[in-house]
N, C-alpha and C positions, 0 to 999 in steps of 0.2 A: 240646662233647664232648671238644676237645683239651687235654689238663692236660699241662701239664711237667712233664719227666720231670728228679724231684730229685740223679738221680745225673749230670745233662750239666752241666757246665762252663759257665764263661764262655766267650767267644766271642775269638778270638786279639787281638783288635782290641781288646778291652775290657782284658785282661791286658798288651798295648805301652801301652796310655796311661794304666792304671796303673802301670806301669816308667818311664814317659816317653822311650818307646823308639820311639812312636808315628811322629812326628813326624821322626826320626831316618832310619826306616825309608821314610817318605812320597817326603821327597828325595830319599834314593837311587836308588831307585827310578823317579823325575821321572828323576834326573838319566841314569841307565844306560837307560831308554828313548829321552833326545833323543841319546846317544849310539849308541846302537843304529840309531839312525833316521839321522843324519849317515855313518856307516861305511857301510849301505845302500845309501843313494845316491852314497856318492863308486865303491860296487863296483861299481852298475850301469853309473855313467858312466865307468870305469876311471879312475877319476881315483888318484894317489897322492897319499900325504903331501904330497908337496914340490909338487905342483902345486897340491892344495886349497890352503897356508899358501899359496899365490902369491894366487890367484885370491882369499885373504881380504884380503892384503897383512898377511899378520902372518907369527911366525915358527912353524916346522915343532914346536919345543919348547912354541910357546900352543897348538898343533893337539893336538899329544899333551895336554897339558892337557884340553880341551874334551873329546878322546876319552875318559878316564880318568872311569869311572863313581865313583870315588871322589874326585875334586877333585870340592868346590863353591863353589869359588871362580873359578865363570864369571859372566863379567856376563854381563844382555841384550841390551849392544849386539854382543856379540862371538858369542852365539848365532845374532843377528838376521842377523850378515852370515855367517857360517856358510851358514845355512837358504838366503840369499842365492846363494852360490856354490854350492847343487848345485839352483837353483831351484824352493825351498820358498819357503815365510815362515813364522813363524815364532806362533802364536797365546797369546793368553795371557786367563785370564780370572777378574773374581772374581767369589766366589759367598758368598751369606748362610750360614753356620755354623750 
């Protein structure tokens, strides 16, 4: 008894991956949540900048890097020791498409 209803749109998702904006927007998104999630935990543990880039043994300029939702150009090993220094880990996983 449920008919669609011809005046609803496509659906946001279908209109990004036809812009090929999709994909664009997925990353960022990835990426400003693991930074979301790293700035969290260094506030819980009061940690600052200059103490997290210690404890990763990098410098405080790759930390703002890492933090910066829009660099995607972090690797995963530097994530990995991130996660490390506010004792997370760091998960990754693929999935069939």
């Amino acid at each position: 008894m449920s008919e669609k209803n011809p005046r609803v749109g496509s659906a946001l998702e279908d209109l990004m991956r036809e812009d090929g904006a999709y994909e664009d927007a997925k990353n960022y998104a990835i990426k400003s949540v693991l930074a979301y999630k790293l700035a969290q935990a260094m506030e819980a543990q009061n940690l600052s900048k200059a103490h997290m880039a210690a404890r990763m043994e990098t410098s405080r300029s790759q930390l703002d890097r890492l933090l910066d939702p829009e660099n995607e150009g972090v690797t995963l090993h530097t994530l990995k020791r991130a996660a490390a220094a506010v004792g997370m880990r760091l998960e990754l996983e693929l999935r069939q498409s």
